[in-house]
Backbone and ligand atoms as CSV (ligand in chain L), in Angstrom:
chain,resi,resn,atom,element,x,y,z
A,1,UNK,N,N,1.788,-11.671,17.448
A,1,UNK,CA,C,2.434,-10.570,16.696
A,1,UNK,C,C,1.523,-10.153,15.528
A,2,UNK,N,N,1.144,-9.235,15.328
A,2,UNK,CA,C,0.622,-8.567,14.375
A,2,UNK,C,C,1.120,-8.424,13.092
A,3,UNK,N,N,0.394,-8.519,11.827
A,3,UNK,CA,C,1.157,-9.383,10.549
A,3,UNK,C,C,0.246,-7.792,9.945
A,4,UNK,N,N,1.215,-7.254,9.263
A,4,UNK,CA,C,1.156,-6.383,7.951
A,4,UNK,C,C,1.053,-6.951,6.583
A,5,UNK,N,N,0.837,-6.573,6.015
A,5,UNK,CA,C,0.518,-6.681,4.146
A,5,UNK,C,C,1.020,-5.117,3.520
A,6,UNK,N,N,2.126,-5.289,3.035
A,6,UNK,CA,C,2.499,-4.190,1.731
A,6,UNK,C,C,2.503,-4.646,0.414
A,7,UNK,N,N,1.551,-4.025,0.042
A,7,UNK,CA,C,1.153,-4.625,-1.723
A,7,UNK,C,C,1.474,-3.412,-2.214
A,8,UNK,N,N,2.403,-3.584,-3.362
A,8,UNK,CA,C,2.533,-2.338,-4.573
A,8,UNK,C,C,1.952,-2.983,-5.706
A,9,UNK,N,N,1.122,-1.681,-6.334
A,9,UNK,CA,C,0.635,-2.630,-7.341
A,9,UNK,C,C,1.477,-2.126,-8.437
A,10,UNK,N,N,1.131,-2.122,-10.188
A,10,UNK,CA,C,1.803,-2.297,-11.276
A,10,UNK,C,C,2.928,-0.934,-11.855
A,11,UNK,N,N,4.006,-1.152,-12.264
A,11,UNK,CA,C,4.549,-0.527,-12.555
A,11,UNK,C,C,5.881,-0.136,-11.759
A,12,UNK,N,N,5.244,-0.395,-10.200
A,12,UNK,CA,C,6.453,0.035,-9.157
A,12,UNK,C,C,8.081,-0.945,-8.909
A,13,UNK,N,N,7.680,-1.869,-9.532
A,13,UNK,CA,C,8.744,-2.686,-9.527
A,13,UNK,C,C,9.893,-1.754,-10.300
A,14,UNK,N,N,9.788,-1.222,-11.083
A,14,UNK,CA,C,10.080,0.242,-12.129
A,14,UNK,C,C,10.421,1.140,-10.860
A,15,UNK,N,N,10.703,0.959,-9.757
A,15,UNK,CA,C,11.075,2.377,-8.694
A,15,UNK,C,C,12.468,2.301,-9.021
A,16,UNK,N,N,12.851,4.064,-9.007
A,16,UNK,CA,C,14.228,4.168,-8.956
A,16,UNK,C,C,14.653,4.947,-10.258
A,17,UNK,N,N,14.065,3.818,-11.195
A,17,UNK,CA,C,14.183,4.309,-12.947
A,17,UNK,C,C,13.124,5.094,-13.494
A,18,UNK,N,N,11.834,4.768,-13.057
A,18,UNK,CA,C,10.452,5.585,-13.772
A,18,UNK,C,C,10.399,6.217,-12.930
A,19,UNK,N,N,10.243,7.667,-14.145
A,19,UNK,CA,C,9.919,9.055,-13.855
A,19,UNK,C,C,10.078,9.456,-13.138
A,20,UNK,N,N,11.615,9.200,-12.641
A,20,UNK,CA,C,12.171,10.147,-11.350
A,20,UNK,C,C,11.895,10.991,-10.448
A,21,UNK,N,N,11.989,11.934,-11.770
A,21,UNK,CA,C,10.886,13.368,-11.318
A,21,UNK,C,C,9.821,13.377,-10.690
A,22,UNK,N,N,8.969,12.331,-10.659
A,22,UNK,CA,C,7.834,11.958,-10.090
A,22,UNK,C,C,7.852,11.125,-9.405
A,23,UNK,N,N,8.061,9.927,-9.319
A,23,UNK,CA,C,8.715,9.196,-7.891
A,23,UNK,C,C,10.128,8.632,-6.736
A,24,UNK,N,N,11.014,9.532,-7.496
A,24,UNK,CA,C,12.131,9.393,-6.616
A,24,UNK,C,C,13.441,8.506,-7.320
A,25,UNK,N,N,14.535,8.527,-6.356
A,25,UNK,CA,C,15.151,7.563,-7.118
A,25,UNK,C,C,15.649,6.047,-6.401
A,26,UNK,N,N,14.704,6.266,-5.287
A,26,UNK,CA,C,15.009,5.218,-4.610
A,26,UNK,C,C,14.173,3.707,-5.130
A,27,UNK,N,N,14.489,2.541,-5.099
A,27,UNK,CA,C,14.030,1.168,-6.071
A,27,UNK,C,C,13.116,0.643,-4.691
A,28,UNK,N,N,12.692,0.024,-5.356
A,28,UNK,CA,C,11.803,-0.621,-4.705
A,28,UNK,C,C,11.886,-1.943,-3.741
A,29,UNK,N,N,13.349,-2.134,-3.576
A,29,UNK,CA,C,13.821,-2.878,-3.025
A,29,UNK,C,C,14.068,-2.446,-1.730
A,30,UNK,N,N,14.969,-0.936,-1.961
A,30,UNK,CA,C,15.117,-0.128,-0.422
A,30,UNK,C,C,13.864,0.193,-0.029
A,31,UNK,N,N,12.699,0.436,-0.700
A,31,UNK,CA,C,11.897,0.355,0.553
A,31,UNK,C,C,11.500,-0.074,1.089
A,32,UNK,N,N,11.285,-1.288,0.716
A,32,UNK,CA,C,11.098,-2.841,1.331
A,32,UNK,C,C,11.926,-3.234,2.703
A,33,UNK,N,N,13.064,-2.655,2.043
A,33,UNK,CA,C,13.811,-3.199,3.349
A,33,UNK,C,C,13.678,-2.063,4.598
A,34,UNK,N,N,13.687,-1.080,3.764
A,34,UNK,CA,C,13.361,0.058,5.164
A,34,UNK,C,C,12.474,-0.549,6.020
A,35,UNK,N,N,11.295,-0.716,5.174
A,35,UNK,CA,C,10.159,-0.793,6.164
A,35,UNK,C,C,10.103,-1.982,6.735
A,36,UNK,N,N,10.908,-3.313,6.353
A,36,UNK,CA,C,11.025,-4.461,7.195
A,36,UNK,C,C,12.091,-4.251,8.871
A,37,UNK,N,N,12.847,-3.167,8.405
A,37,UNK,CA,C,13.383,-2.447,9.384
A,37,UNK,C,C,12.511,-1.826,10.357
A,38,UNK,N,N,11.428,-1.108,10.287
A,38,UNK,CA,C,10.638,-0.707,10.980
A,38,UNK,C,C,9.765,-1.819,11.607
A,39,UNK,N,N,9.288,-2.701,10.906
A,39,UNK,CA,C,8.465,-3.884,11.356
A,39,UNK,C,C,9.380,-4.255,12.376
A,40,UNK,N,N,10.347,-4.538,12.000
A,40,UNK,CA,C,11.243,-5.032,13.191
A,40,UNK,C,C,11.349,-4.510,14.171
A,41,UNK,N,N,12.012,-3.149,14.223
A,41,UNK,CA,C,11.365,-2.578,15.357
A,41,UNK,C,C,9.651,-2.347,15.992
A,42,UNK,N,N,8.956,-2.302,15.562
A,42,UNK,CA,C,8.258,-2.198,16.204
A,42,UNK,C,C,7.507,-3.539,16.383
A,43,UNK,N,N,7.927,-4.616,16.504
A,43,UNK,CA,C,7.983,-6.121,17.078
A,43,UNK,C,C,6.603,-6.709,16.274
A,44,UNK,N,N,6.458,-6.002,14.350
A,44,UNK,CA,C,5.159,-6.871,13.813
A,44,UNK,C,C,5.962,-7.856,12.735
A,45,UNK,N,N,5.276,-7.957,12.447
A,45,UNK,CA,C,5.688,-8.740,10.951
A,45,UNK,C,C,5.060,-8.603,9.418
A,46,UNK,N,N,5.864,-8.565,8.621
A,46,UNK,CA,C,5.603,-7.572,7.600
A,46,UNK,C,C,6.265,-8.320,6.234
A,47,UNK,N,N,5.271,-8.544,5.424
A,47,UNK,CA,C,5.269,-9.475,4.000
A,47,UNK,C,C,5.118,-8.344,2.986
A,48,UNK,N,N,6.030,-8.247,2.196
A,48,UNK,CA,C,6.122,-6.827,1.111
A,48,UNK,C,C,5.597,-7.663,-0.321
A,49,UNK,N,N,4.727,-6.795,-1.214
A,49,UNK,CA,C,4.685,-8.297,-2.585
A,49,UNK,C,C,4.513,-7.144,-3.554
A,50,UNK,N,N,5.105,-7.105,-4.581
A,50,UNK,CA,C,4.789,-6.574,-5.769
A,50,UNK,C,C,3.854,-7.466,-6.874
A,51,UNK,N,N,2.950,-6.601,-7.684
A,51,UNK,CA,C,2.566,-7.220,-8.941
A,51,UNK,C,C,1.893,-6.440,-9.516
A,52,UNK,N,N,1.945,-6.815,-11.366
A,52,UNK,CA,C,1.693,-6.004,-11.968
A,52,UNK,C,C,0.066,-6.436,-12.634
A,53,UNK,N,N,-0.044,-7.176,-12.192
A,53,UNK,CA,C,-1.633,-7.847,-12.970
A,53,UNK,C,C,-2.772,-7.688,-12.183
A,54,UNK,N,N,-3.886,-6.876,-12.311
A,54,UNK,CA,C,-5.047,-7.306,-11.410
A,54,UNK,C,C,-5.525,-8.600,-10.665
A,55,UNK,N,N,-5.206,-9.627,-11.305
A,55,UNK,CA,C,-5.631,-11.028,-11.181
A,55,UNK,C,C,-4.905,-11.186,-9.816
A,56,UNK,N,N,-3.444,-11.014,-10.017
A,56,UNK,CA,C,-1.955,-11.577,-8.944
A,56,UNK,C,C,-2.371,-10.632,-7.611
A,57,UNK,N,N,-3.180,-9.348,-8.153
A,57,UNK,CA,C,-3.257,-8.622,-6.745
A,57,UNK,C,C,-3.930,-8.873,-5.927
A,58,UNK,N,N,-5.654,-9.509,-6.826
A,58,UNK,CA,C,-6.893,-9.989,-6.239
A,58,UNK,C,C,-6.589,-11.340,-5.523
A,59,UNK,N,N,-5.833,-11.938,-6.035
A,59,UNK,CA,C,-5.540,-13.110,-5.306
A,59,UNK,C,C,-4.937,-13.071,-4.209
A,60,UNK,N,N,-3.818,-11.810,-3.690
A,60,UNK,CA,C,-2.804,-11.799,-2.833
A,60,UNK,C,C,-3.821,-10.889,-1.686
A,61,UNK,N,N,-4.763,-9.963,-1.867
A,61,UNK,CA,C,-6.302,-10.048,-1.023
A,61,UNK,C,C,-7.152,-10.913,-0.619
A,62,UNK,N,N,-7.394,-11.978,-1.639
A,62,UNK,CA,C,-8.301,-12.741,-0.748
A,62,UNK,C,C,-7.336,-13.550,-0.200
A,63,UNK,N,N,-5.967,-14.145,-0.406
A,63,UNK,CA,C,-5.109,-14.897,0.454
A,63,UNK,C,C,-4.512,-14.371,2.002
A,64,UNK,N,N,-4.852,-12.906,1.937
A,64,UNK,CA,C,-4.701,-12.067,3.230
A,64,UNK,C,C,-5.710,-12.503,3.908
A,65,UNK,N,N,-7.099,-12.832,3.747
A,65,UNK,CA,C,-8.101,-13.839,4.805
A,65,UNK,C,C,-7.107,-15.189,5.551
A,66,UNK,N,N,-6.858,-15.294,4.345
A,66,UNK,CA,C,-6.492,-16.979,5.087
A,66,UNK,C,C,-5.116,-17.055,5.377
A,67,UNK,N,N,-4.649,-15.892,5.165
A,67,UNK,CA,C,-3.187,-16.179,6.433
A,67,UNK,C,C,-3.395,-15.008,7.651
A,68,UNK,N,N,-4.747,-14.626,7.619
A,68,UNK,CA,C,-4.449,-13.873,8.998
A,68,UNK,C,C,-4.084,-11.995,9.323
A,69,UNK,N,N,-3.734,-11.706,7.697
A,69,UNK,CA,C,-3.369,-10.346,8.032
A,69,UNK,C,C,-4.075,-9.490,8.734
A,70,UNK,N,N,-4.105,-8.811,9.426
A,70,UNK,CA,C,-4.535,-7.746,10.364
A,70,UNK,C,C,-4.539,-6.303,9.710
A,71,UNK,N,N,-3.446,-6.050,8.758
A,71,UNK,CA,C,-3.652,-4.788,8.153
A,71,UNK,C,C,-2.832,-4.738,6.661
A,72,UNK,N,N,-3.441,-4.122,5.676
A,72,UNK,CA,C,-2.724,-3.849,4.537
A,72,UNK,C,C,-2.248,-2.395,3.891
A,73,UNK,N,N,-1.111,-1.932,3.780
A,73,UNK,CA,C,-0.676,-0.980,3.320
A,73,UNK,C,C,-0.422,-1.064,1.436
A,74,UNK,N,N,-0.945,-0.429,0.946
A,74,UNK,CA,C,-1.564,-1.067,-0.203
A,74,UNK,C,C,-0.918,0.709,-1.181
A,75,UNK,N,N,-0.429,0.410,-2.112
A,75,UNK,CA,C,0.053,1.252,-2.600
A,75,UNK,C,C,-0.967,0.591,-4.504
A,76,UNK,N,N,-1.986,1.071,-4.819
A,76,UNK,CA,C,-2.815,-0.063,-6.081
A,76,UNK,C,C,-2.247,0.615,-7.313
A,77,UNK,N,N,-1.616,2.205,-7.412
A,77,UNK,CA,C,-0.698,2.531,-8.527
A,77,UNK,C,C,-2.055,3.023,-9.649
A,78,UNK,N,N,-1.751,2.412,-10.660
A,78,UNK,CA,C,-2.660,2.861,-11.678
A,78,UNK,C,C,-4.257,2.199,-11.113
A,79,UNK,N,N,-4.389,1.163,-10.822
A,79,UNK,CA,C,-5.774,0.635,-10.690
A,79,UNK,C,C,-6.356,1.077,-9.788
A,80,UNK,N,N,-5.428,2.277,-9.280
A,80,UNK,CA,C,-6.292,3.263,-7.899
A,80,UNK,C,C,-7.315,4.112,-8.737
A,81,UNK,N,N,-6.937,4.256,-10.053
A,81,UNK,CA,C,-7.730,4.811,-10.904
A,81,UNK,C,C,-8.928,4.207,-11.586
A,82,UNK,N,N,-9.280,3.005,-11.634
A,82,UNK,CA,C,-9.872,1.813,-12.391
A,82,UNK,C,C,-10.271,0.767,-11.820
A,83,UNK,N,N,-10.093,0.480,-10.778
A,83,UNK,CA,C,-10.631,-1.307,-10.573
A,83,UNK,C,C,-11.571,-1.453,-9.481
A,84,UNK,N,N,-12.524,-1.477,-10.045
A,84,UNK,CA,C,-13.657,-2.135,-9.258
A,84,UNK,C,C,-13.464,-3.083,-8.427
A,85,UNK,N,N,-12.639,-3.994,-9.219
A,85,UNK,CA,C,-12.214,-5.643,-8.830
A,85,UNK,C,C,-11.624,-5.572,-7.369
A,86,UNK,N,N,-10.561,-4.388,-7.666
A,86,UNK,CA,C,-9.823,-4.657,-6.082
A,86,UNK,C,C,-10.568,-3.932,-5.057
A,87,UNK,N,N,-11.201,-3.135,-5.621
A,87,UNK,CA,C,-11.945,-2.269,-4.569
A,87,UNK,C,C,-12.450,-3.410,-3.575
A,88,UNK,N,N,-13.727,-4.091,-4.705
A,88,UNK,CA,C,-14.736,-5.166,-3.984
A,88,UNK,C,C,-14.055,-6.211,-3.807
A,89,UNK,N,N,-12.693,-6.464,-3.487
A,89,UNK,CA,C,-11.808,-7.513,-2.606
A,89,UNK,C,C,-11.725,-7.285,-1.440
A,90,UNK,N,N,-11.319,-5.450,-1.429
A,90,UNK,CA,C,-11.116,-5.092,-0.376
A,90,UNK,C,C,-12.268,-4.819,0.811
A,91,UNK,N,N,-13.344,-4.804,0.061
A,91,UNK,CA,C,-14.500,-4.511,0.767
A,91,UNK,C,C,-14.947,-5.800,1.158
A,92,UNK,N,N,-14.679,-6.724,0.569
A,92,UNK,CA,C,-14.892,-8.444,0.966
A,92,UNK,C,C,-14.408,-8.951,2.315
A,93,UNK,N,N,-12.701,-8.588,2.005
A,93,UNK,CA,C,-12.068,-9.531,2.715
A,93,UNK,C,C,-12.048,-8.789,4.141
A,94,UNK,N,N,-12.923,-7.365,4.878
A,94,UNK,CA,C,-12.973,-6.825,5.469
A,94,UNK,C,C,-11.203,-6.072,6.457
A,95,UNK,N,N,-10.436,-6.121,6.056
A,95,UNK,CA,C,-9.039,-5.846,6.512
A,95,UNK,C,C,-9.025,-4.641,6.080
A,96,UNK,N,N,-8.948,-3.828,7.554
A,96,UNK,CA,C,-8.053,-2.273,7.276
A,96,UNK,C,C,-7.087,-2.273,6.934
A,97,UNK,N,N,-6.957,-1.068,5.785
A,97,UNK,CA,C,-5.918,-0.707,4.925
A,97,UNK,C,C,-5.780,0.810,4.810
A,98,UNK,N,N,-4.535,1.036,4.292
A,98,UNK,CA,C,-3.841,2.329,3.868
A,98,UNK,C,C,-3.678,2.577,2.785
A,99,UNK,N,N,-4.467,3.940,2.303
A,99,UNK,CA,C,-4.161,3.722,0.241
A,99,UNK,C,C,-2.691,4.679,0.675
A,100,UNK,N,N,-1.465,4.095,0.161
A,100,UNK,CA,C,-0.319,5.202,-0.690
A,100,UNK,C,C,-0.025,5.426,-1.571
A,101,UNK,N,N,0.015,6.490,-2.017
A,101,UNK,CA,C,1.283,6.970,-3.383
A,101,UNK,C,C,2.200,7.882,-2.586
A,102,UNK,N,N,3.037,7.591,-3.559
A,102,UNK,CA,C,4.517,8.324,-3.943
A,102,UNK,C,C,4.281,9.642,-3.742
A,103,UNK,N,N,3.136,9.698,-5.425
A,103,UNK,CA,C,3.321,11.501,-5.606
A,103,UNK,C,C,1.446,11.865,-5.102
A,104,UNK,N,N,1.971,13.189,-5.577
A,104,UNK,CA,C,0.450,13.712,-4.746
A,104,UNK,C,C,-0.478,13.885,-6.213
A,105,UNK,N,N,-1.179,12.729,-5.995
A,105,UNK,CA,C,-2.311,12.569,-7.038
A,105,UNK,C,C,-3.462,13.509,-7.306
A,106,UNK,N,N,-3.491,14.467,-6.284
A,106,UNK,CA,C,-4.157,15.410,-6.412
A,106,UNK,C,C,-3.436,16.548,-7.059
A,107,UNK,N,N,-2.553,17.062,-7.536
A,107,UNK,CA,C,-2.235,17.540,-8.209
A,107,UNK,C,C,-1.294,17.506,-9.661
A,108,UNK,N,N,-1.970,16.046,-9.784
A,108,UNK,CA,C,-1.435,15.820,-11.429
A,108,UNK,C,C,-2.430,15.665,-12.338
A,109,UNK,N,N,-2.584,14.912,-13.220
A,109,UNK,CA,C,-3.279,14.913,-14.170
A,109,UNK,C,C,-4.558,15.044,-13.126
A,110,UNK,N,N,-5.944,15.050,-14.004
A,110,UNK,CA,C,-7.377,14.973,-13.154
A,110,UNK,C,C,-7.476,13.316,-13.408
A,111,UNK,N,N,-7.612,12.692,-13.489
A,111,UNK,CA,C,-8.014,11.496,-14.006
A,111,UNK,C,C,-7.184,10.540,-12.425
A,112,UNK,N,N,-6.000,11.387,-11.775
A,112,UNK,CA,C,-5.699,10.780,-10.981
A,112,UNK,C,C,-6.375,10.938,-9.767
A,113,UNK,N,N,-7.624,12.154,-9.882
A,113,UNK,CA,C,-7.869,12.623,-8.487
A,113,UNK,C,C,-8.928,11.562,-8.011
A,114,UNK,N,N,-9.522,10.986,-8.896
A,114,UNK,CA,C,-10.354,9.687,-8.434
A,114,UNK,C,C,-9.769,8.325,-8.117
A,115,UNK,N,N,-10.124,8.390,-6.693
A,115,UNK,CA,C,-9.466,6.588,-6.369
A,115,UNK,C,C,-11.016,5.662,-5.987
A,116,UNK,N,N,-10.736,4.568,-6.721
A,116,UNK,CA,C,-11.542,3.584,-6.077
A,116,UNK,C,C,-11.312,2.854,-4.529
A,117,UNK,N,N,-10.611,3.713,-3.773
A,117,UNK,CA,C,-10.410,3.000,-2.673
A,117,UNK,C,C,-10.304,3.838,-1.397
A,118,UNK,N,N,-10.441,5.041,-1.752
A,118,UNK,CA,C,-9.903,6.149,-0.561
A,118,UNK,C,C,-11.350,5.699,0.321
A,119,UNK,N,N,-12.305,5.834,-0.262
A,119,UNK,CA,C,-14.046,5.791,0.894
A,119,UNK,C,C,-13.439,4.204,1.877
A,120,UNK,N,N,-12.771,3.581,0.813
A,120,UNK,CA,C,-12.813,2.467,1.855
A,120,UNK,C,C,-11.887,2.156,2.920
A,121,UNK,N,N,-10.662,2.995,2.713
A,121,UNK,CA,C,-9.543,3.197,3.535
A,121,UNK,C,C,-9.425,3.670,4.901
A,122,UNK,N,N,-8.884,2.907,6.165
A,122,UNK,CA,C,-8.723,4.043,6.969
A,122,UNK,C,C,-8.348,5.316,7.284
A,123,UNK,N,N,-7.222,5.724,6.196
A,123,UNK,CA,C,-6.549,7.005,5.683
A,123,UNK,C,C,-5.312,6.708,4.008
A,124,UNK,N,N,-5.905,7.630,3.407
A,124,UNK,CA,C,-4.895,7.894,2.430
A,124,UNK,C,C,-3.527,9.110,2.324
A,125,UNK,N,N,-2.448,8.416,2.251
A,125,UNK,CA,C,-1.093,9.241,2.286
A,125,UNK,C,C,-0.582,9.335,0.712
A,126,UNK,N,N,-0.484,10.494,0.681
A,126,UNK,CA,C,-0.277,11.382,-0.680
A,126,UNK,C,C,0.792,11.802,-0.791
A,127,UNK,N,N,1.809,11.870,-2.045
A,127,UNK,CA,C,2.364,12.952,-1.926
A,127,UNK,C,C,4.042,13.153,-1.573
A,128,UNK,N,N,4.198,12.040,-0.612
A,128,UNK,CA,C,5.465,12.712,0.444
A,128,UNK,C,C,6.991,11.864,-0.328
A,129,UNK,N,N,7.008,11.397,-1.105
A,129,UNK,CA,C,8.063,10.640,-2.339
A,129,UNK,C,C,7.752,9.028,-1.166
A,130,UNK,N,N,8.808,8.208,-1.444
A,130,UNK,CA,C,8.855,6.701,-0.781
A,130,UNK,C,C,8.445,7.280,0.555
A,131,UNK,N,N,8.903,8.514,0.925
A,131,UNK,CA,C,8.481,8.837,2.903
A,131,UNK,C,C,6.962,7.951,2.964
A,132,UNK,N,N,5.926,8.394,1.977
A,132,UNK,CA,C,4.904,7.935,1.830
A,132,UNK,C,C,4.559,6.888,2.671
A,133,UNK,N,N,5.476,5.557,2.588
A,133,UNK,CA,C,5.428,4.531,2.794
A,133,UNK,C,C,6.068,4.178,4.566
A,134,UNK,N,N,6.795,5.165,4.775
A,134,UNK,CA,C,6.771,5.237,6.109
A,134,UNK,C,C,6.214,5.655,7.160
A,135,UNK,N,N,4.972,6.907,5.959
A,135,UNK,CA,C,3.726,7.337,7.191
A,135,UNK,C,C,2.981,6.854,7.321
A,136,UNK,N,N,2.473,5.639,6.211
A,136,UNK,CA,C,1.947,4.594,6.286
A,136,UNK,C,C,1.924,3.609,7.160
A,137,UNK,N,N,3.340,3.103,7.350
A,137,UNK,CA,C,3.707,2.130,8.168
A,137,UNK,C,C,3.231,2.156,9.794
A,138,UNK,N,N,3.522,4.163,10.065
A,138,UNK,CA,C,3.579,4.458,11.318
A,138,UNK,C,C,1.578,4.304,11.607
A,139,UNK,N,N,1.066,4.833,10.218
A,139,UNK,CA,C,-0.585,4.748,11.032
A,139,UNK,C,C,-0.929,3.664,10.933
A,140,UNK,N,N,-0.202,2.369,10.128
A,140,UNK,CA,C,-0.801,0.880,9.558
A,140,UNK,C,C,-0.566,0.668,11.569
A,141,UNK,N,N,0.883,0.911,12.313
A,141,UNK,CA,C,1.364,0.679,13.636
A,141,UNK,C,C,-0.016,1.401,14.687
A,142,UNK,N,N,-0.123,1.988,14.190
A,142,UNK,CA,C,-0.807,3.065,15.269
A,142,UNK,C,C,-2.488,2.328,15.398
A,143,UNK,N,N,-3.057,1.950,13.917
A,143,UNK,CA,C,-4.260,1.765,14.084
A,143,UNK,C,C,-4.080,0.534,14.859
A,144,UNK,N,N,-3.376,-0.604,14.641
A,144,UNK,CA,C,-3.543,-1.572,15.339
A,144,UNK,C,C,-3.054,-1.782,16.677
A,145,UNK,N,N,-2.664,-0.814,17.080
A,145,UNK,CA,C,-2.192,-0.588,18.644
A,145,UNK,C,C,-3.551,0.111,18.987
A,146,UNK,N,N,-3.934,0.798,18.567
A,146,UNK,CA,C,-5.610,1.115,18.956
A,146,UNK,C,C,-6.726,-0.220,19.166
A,147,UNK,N,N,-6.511,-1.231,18.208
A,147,UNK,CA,C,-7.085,-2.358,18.231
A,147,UNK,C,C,-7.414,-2.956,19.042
A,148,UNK,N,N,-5.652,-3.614,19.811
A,148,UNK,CA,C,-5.096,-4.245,20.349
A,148,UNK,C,C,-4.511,-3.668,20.942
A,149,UNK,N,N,-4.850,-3.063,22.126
A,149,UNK,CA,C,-3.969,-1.817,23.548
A,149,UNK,C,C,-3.335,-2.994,24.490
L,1,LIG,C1,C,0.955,6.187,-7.806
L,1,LIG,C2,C,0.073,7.246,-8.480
L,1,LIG,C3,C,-0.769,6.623,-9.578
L,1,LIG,O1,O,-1.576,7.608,-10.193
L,1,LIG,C4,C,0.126,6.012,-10.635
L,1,LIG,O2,O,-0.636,5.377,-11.635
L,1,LIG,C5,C,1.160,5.104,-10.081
L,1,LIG,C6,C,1.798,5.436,-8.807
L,1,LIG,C7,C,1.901,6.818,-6.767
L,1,LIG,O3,O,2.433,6.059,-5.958
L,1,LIG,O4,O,2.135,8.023,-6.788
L,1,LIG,O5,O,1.558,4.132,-10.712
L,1,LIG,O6,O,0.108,5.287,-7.106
């Protein structure tokens, strides 16, 4: 069975309550479970982890080597803007991934239009509120059925 990774990084634990207007009002709990709903159906398995520290994230990357993950849907939040660190985890630990956001970073501030991670991504989903996380899910499904036919 094919093992997913959903990492949100800092701030999102805050879904539901922060900035509405900008990410919805759904918590971060329902989407978790949505998408363990989908894992389920589509017969993978799927470990959801929040954190707000660079350190807790870098660690929960290189621990994706050694349990095996196959793919990460990776939502990095602010440090999509800033971190070298996770970038070159991600470029380490060699595991295709999905950058998401919520909102469409291309049309907010400029400072958001740079990600340290899109070159390294198989595709980035922008934009679509929590849906985000379900078009994710479907190409995180899709690439590895390409993999593994
Ligand atoms: C975000 C967009 C980032 O710019 C921001 O710092 C976040 C959330 C999103 O999901 O839209 O925290 O990644």
């Amino acid at each position: 069975m094919s093992k997913i990774l959903l990492i949100h990084g800092p701030n999102l634990n805050l879904l539901g309550t922060r900035e509405p207007d900008v990410y919805g009002g759904e918590s971060l709990a329902d989407v978790n479970r949505r998408l363990e709903g989908l894992a389920q159906d589509a017969n993978v398995s799927l470990v959801c982890h929040q954190e707000n520290s660079e350190l807790a994230l870098l660690q929960l990357i290189h621990g994706a080597l050694e349990t095996g993950v196959d793919f990460i849907i990776f939502n990095p939040a602010a440090y999509t803007h800033t971190s070298v660190v996770l970038r070159d985890a991600l470029a380490a630990v060699q595991i295709p991934f999905v950058e998401v956001h919520i909102s469409n970073v291309h049309s907010r501030e400029d400072f958001r239009r740079h990600s340290y991670f899109s070159d390294l991504s198989v595709g980035t989903i922008s934009g679509f509120g929590t849906l985000s996380y379900d078009l994710a899910f479907r190409a995180a499904v899709s690439h590895l059925e390409k993999l593994n036919p």
